[in-house]
BALOBA-1460 file (C-alpha; in Angstrom, 3 decimals):
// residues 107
<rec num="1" residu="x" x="-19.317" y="7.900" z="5.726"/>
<rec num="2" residu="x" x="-21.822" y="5.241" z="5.385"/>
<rec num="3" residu="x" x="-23.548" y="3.557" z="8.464"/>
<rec num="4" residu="x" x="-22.011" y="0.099" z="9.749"/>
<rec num="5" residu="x" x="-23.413" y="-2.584" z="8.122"/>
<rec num="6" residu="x" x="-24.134" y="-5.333" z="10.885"/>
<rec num="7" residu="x" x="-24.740" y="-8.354" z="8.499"/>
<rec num="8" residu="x" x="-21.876" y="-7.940" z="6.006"/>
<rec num="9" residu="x" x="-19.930" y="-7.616" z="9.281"/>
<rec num="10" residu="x" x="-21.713" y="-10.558" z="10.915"/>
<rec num="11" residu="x" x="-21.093" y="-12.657" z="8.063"/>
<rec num="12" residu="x" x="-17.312" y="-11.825" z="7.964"/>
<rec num="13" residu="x" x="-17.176" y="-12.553" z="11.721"/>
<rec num="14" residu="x" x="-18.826" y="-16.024" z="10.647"/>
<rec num="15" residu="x" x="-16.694" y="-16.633" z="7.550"/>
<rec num="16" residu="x" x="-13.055" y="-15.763" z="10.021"/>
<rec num="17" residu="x" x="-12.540" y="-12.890" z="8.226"/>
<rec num="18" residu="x" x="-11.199" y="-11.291" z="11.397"/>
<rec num="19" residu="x" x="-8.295" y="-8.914" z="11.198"/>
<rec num="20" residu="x" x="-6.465" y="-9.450" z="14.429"/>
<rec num="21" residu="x" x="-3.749" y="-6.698" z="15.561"/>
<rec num="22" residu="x" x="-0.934" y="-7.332" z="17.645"/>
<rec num="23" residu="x" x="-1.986" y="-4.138" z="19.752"/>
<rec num="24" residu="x" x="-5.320" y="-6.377" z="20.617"/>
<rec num="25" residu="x" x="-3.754" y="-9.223" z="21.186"/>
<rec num="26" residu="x" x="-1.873" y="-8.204" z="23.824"/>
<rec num="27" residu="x" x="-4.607" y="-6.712" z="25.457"/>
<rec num="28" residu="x" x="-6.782" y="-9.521" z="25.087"/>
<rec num="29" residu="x" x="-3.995" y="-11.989" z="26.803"/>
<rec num="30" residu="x" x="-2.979" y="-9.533" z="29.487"/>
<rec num="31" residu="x" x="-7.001" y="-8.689" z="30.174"/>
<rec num="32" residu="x" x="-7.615" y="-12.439" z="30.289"/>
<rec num="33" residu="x" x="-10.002" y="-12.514" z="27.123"/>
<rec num="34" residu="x" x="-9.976" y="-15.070" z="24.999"/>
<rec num="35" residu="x" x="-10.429" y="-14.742" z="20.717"/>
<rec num="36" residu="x" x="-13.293" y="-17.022" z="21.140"/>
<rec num="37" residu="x" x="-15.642" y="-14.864" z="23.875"/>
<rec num="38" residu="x" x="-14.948" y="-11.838" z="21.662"/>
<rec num="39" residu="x" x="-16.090" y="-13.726" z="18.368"/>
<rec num="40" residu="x" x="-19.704" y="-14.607" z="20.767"/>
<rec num="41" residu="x" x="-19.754" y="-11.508" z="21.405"/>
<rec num="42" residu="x" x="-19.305" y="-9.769" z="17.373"/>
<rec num="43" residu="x" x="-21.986" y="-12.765" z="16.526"/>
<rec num="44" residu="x" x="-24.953" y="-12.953" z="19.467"/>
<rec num="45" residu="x" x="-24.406" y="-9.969" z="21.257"/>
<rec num="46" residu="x" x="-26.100" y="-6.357" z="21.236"/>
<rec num="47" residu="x" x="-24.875" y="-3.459" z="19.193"/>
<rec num="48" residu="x" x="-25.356" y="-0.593" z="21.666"/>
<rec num="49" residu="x" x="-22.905" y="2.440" z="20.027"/>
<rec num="50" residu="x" x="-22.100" y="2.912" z="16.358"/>
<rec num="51" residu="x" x="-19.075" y="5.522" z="15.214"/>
<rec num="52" residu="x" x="-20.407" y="5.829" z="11.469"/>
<rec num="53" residu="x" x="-17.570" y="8.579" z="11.110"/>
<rec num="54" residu="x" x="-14.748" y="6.530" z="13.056"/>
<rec num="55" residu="x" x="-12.144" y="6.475" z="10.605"/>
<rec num="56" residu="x" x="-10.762" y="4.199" z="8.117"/>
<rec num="57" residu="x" x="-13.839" y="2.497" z="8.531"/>
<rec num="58" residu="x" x="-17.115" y="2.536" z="10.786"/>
<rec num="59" residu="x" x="-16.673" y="0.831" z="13.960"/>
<rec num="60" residu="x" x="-19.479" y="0.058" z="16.873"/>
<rec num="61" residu="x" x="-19.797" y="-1.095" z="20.397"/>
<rec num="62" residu="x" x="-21.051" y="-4.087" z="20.903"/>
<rec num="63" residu="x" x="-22.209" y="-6.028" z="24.260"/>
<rec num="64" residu="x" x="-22.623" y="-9.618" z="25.677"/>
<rec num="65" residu="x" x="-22.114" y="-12.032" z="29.036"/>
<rec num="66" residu="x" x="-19.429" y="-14.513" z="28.377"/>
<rec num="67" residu="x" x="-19.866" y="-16.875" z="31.434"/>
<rec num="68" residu="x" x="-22.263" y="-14.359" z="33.062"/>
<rec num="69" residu="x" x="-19.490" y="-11.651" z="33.148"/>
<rec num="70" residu="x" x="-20.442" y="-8.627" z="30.398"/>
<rec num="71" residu="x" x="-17.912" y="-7.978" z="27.835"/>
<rec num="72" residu="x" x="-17.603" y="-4.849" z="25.635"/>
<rec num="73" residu="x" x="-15.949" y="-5.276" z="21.789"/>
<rec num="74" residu="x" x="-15.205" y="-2.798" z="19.519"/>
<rec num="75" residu="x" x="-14.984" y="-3.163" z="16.155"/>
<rec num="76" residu="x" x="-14.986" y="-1.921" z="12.335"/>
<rec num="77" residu="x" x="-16.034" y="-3.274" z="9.208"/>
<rec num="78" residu="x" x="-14.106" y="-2.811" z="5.767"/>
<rec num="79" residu="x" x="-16.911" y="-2.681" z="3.329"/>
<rec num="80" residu="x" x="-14.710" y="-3.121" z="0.453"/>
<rec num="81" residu="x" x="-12.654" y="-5.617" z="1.764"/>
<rec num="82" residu="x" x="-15.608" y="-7.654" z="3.484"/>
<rec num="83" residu="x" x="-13.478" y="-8.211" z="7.122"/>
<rec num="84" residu="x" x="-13.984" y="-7.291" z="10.478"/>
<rec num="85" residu="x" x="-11.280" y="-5.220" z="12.703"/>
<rec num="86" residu="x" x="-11.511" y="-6.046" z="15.662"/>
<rec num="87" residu="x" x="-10.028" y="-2.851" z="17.515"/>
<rec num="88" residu="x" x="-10.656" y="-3.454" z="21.592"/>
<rec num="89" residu="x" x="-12.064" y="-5.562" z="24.179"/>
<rec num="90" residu="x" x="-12.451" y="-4.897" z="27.819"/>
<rec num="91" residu="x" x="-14.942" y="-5.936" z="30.972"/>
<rec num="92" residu="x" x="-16.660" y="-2.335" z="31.704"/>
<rec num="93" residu="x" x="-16.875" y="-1.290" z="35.054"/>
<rec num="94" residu="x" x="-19.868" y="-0.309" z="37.052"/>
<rec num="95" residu="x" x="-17.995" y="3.079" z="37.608"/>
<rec num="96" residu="x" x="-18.557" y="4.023" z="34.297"/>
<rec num="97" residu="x" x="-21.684" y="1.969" z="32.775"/>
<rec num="98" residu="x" x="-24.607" y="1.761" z="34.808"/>
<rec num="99" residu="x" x="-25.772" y="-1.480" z="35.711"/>
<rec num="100" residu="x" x="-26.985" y="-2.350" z="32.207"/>
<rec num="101" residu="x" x="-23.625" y="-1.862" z="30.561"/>
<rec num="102" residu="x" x="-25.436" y="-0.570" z="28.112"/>
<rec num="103" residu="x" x="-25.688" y="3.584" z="29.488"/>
<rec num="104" residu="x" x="-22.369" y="5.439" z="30.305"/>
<rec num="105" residu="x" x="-22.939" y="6.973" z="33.459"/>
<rec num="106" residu="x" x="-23.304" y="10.689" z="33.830"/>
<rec num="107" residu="x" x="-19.884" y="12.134" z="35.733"/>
């Protein structure tokens, strides 16, 4: 599988080719998270994990601080199609990252 391209996925964040499913939807009302903090997030913020093999298309991890909170998104890129998946969205918890949300911490 080939690697995830950041800017073709960048530029389909910036274009609103965002694929939206109702599974993430929910989530994102019922975890408070609005569309808008999770595009900031695919645009400015870090890509700290990438699933080249993450199936149908490669996916990563990305982090940023919306209103000084941290917020993880994960999502693919089609390359064929050109549009971004976004698959999930969540505040991570200090019990699992260590304090730079960026390092899972060893259990």
């Amino acid at each position: 599988m080939k690697p995830f391209d950041l800017a073709v996925f960048r530029e389909a964040i910036a274009a609103g080719r965002i694929e939206w499913r109702k599974h993430v939807l929910q989530k994102l009302a019922e975890r408070s998270i609005p569309q808008q903090a999770v595009r900031d997030v695919l645009l400015q913020g870090g890509r700290i994990r990438e699933y080249a093999d993450d199936k149908p298309f490669p996916s990563a991890l990305f982090l940023g601080y919306v209103s000084g909170k941290p917020l993880h998104v994960v999502a693919a890129c089609g390359e064929t199609s050109r549009k971004a998946f976004v698959i999930t969205a969540y505040e991570p918890s200090l019990e699992i990252f260590e304090a730079d949300y960026r390092t899972k911490r060893k259990l």
